[in-house]
Rosetta silent file (secondary structure, phi, psi, omega in degrees, C-alpha in Angstrom):
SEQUENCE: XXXXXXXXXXXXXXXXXXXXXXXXXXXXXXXXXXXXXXXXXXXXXXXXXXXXXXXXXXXXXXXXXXXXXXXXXXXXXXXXXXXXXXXXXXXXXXXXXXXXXXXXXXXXXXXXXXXXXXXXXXXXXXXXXXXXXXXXXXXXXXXXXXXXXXXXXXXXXXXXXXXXXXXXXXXXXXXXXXXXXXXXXXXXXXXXXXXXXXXXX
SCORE:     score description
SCORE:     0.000 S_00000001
   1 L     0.000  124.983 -178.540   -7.103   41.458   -4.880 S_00000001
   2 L   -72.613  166.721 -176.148   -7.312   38.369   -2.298 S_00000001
   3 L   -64.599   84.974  164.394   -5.598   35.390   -2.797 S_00000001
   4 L   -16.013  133.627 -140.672   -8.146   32.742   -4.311 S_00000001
   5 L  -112.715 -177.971  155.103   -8.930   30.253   -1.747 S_00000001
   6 L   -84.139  -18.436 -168.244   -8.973   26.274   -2.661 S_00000001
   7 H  -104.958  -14.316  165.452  -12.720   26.279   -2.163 S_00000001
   8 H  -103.148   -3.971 -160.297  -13.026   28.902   -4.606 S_00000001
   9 H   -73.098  -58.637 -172.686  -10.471   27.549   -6.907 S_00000001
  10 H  -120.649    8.248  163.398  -12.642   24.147   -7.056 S_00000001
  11 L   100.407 -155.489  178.729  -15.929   24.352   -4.977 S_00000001
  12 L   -95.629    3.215  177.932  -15.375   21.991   -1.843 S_00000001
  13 H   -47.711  -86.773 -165.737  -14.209   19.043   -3.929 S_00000001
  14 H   -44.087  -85.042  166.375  -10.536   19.745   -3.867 S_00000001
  15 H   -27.117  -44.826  164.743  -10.271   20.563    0.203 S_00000001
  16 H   -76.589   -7.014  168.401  -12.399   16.956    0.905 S_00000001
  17 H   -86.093  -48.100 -166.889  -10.042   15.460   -1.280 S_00000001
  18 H   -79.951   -4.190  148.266   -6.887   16.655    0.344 S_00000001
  19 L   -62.894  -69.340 -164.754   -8.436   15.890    3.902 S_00000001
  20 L   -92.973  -14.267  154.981   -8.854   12.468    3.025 S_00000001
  21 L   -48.663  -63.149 -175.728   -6.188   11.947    0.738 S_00000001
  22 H   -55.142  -47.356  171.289   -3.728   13.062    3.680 S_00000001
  23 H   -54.444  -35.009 -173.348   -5.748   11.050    6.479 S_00000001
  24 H   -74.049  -50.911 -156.660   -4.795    7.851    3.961 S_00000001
  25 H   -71.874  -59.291  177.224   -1.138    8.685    3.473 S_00000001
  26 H   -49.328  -42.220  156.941   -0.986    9.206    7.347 S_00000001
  27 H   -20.027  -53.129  175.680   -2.659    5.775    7.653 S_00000001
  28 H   -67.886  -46.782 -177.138   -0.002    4.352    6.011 S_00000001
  29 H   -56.088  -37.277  174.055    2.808    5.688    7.851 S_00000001
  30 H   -66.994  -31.008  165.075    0.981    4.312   10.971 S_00000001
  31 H   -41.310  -51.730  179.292    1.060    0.772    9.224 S_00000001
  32 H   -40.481  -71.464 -166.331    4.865    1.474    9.105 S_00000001
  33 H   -54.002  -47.466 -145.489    5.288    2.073   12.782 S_00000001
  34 H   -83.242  -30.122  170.907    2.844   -0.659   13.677 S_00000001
  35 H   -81.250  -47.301 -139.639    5.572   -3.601   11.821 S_00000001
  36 H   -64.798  -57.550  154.301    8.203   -1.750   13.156 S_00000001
  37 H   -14.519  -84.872  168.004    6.730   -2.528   16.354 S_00000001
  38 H   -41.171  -48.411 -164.957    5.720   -6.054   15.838 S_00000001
  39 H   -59.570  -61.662  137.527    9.374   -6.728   14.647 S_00000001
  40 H    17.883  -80.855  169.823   10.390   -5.133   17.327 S_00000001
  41 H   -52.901  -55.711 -111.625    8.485   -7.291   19.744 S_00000001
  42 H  -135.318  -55.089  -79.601    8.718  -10.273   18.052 S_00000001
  43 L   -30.639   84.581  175.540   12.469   -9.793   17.554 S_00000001
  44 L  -152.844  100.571 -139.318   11.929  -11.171   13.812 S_00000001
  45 L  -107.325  168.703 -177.156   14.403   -8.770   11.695 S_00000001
  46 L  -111.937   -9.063 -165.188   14.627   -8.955    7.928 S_00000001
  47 L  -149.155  129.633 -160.467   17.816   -7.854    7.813 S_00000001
  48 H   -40.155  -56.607 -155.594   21.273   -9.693    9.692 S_00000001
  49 H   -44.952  -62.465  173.199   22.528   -6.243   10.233 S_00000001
  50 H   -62.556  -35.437 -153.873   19.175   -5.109   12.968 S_00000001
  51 H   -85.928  -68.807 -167.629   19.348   -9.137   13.831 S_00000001
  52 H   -67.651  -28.252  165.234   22.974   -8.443   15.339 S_00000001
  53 L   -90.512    8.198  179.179   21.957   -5.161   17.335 S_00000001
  54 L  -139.163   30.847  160.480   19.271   -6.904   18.645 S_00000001
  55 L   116.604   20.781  161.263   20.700  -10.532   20.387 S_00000001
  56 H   140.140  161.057  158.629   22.241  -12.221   17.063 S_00000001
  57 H   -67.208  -11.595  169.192   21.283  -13.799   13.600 S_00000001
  58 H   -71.456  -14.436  164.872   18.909  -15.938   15.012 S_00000001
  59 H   -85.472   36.939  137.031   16.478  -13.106   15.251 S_00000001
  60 L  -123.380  124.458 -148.910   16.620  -12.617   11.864 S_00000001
  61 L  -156.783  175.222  157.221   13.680  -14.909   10.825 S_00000001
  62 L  -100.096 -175.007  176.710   10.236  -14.751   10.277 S_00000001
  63 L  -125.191  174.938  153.573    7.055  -14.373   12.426 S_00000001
  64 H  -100.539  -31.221 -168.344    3.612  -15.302   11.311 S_00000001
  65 H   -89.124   -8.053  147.241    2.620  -12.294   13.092 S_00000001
  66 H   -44.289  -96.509  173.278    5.384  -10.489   11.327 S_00000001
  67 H   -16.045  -27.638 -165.126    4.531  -12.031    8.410 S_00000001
  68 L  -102.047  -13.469  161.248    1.061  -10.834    7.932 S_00000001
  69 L   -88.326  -74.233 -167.252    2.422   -7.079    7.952 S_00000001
  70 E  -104.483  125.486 -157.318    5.258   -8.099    5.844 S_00000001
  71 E  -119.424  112.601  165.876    5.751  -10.255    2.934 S_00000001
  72 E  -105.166  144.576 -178.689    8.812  -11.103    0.745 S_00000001
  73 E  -125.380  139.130  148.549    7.739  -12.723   -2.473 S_00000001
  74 L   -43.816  142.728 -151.932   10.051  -14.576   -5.522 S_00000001
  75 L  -159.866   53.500 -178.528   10.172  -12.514   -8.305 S_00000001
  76 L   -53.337  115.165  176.887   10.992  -13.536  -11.916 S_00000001
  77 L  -125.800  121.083  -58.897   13.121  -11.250  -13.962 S_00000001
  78 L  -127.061  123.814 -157.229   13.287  -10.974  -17.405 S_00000001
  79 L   130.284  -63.514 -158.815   16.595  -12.787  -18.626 S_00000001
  80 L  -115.142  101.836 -166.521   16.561  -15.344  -16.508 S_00000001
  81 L   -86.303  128.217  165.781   13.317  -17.401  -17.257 S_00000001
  82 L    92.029  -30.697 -134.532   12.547  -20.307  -14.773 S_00000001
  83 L  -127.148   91.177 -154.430   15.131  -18.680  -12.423 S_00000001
  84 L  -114.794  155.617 -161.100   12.755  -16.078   -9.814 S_00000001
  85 L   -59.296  147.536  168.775   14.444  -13.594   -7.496 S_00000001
  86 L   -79.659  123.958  166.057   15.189  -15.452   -4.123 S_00000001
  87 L  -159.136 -156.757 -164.779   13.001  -14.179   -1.277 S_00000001
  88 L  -155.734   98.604  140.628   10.780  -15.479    1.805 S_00000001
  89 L  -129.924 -160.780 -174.748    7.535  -15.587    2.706 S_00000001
  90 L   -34.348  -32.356 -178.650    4.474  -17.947    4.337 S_00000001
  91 L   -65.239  -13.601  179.888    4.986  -20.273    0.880 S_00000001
  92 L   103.732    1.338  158.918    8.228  -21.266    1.797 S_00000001
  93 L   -39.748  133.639  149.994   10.584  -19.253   -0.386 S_00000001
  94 L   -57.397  151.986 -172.574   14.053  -20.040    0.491 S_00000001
  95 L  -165.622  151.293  179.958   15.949  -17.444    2.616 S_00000001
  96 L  -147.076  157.906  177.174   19.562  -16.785    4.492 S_00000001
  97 L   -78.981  -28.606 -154.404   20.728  -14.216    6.495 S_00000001
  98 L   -84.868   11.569  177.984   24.223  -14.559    4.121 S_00000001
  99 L   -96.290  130.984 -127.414   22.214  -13.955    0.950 S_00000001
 100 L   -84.618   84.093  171.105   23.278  -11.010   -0.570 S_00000001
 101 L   -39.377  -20.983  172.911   20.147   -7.954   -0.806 S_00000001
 102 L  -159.087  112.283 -166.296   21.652   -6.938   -3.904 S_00000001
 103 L  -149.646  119.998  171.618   24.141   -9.569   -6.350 S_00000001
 104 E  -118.460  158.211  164.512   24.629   -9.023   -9.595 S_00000001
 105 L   -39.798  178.461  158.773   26.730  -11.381  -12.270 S_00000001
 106 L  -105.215   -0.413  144.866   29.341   -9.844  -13.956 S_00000001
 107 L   -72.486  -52.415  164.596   26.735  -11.065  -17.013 S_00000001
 108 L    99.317   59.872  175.318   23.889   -9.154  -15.396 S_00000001
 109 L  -138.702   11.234  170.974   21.469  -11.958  -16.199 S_00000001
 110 L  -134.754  109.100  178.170   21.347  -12.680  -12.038 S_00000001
 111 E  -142.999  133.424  171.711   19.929  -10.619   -9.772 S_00000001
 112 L  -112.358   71.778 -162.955   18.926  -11.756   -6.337 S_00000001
 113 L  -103.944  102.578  177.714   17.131   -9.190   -4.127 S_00000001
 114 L   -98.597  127.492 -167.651   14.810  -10.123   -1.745 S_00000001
 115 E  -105.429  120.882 -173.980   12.548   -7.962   -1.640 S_00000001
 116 E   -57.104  126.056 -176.240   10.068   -6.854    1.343 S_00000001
 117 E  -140.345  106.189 -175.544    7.030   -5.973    0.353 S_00000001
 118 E   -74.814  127.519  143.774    4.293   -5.289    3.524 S_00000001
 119 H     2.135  -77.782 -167.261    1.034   -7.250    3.054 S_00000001
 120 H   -66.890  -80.713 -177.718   -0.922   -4.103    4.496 S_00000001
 121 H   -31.206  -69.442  173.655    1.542   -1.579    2.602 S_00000001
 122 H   -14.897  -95.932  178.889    0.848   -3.510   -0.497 S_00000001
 123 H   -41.280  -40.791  165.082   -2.714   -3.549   -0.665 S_00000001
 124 H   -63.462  -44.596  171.842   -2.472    0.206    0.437 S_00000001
 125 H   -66.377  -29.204  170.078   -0.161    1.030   -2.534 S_00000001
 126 H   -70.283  -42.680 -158.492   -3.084   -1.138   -5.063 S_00000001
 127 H  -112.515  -57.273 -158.691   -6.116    1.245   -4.142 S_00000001
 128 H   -54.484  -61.024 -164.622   -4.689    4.485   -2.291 S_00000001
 129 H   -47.903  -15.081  175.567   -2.188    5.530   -4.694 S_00000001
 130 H   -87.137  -35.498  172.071   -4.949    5.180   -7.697 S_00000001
 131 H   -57.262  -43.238 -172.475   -7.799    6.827   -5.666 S_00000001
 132 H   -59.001  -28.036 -162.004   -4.719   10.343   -5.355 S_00000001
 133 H  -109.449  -15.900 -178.110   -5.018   10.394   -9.226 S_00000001
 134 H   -72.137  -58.420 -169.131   -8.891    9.486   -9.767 S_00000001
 135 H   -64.244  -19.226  178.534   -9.672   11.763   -6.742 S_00000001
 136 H   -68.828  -73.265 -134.852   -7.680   14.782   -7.802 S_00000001
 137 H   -70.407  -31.956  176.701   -8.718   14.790  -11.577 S_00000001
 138 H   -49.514  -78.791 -142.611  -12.701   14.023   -9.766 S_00000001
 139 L   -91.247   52.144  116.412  -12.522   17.316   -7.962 S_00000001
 140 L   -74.377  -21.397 -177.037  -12.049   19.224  -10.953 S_00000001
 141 L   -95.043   12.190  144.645  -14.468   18.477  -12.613 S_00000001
 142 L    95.515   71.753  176.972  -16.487   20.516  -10.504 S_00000001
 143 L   -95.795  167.564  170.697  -19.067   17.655   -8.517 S_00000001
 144 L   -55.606  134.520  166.400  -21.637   18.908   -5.799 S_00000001
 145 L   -83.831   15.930  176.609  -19.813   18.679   -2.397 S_00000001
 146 L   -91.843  -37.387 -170.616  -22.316   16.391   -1.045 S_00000001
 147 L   -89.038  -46.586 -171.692  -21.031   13.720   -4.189 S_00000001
 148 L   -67.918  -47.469 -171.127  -17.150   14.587   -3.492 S_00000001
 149 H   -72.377  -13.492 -175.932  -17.626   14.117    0.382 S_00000001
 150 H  -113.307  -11.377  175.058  -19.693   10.663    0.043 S_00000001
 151 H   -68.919  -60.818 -172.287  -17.124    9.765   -2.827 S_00000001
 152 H   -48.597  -66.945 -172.834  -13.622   10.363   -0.453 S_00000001
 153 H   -55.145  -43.342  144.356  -15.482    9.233    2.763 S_00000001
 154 H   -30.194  -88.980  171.434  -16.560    6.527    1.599 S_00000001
 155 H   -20.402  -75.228 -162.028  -12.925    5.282    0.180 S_00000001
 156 H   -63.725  -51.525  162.022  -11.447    6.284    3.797 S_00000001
 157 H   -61.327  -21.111  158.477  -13.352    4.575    5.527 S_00000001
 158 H   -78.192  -19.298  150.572  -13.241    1.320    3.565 S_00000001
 159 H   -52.776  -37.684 -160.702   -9.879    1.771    3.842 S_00000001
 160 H   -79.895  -22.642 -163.791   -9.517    2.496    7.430 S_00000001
 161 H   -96.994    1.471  170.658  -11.919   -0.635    8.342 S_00000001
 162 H   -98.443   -5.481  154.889  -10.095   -2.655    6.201 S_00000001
 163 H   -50.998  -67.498 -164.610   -6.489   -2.097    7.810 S_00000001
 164 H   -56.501  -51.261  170.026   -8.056   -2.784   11.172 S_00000001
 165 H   -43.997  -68.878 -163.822   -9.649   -6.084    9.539 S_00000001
 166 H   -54.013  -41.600 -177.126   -6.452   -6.724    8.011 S_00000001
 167 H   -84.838  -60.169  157.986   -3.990   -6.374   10.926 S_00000001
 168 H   -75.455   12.078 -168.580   -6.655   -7.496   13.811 S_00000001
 169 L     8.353   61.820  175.355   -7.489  -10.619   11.943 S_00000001
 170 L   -77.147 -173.703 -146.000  -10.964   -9.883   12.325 S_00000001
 171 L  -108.336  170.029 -169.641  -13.045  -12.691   10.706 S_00000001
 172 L   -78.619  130.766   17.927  -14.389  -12.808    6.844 S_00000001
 173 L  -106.204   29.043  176.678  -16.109  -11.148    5.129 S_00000001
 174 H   -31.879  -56.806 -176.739  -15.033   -7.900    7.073 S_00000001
 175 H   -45.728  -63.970  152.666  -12.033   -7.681    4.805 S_00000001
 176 H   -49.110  -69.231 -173.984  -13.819   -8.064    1.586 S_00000001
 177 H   -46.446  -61.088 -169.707  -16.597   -6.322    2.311 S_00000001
 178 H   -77.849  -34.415  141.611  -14.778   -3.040    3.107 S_00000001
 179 H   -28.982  -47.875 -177.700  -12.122   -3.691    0.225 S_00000001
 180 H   -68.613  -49.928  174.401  -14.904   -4.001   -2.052 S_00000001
 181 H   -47.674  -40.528 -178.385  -16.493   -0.745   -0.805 S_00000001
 182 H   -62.100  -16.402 -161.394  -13.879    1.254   -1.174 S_00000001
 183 H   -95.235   -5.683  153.641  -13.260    0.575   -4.482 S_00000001
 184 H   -88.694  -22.873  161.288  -16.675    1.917   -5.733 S_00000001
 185 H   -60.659  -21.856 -170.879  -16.293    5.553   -5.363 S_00000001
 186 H   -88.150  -21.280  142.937  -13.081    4.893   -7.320 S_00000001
 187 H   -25.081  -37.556 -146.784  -15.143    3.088   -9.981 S_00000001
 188 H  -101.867  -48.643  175.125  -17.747    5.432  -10.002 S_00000001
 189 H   -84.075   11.740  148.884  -15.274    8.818  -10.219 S_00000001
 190 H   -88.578  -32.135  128.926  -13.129    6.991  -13.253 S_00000001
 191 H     6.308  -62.917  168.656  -16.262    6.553  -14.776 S_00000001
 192 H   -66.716  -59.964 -158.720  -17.208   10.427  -14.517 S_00000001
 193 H   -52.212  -45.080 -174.338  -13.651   11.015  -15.550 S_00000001
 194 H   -80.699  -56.165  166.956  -13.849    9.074  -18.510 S_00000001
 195 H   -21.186  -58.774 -179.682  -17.165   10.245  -19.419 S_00000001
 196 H   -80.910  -38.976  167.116  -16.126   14.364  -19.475 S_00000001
 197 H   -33.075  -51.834 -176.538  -12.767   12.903  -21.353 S_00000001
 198 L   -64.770  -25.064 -163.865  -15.247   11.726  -23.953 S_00000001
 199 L  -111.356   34.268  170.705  -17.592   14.530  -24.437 S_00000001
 200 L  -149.745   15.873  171.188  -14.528   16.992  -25.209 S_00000001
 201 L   -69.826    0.000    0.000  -12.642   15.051  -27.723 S_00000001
């Protein structure tokens, strides 16, 4: 008996999802590469240790062109009210090379971590990672592959033109525009999702 294919398992849904799911993930990893780069370049290290193998502690600093891949944000955590995690970005968060990536009390009611969080990465971690669980549970539910393929492509490409926006600081409303698109196929398939949830309770 042959082996069941993915296209017979789920029609062409599931293969266009796992195309463009995969194309996204790689996306990201090129995000990766591309601060790695910039840093790189820029010699503006996040961490003393890379700062010292690369002429000293004064390169570890920021960039603005750093910055705009990579973001540390303050962080308030529960315990210490009024008192938010030390970190650094464009607002002006205090930052040292001598501050400690991970310090805890011997109370445990202080913890200082500053933590990197890339701009680009971010915003990729808000939409992709919800679109892997909308789009999987989508192409089960058996849609026409003409509706799966204009759902996914759609998403990847508002994703992809919204990197390029984001990173080439092309001008407004590129940014928007293509953010906003992507996020109606994912609108549109939780929607479905919820719908077939409903009518099988």
């Amino acid at each position: 008996m042959p082996t069941p294919s993915l296209a017979t398992v789920s029609g062409q849904a599931l293969p266009a999802f796992l195309l463009c799911s995969t194309l996204l993930v790689i996306k990201m990893y090129v995000v990766a590469v591309i601060t790695g780069q910039v840093r790189l370049r820029k010699k503006a290290f996040a961490n003393p240790e890379d700062a010292l193998r690369h002429g000293g502690l004064k390169y570890c600093r920021s960039d603005p062109d750093v910055e705009r891949c990579l973001r540390q944000e303050a962080i308030e955590m529960p315990g210490t009210p009024g008192k938010p995690l030390v970190g650094r970005g464009p607002e002006g968060a205090q930052s040292h090379p001598d501050i400690l990536r991970v310090a805890v009390s011997p109370a445990l009611t202080l913890l200082t971590i500053p933590i990197c969080l890339p701009r680009a990465h971010r915003n990729d971690m808000e939409t992709i990672y919800p679109f892997l669980f909308l789009g999987l549970v989508y192409a089960f539910l058996g849609p026409s592959p003409v509706a799966a393929w204009t759902h996914f492509l759609v998403f990847l490409l508002g994703r992809l033109v919204h990197t390029v926006a984001y990173l080439g600081k092309l001008r407004a409303p590129i940014r928007s525009v293509s953010y906003t698109l992507a996020q109606l196929p994912c609108a549109s398939m939780a929607l479905q999702i919820l719908w077939e949830a409903a009518r099988h309770l």
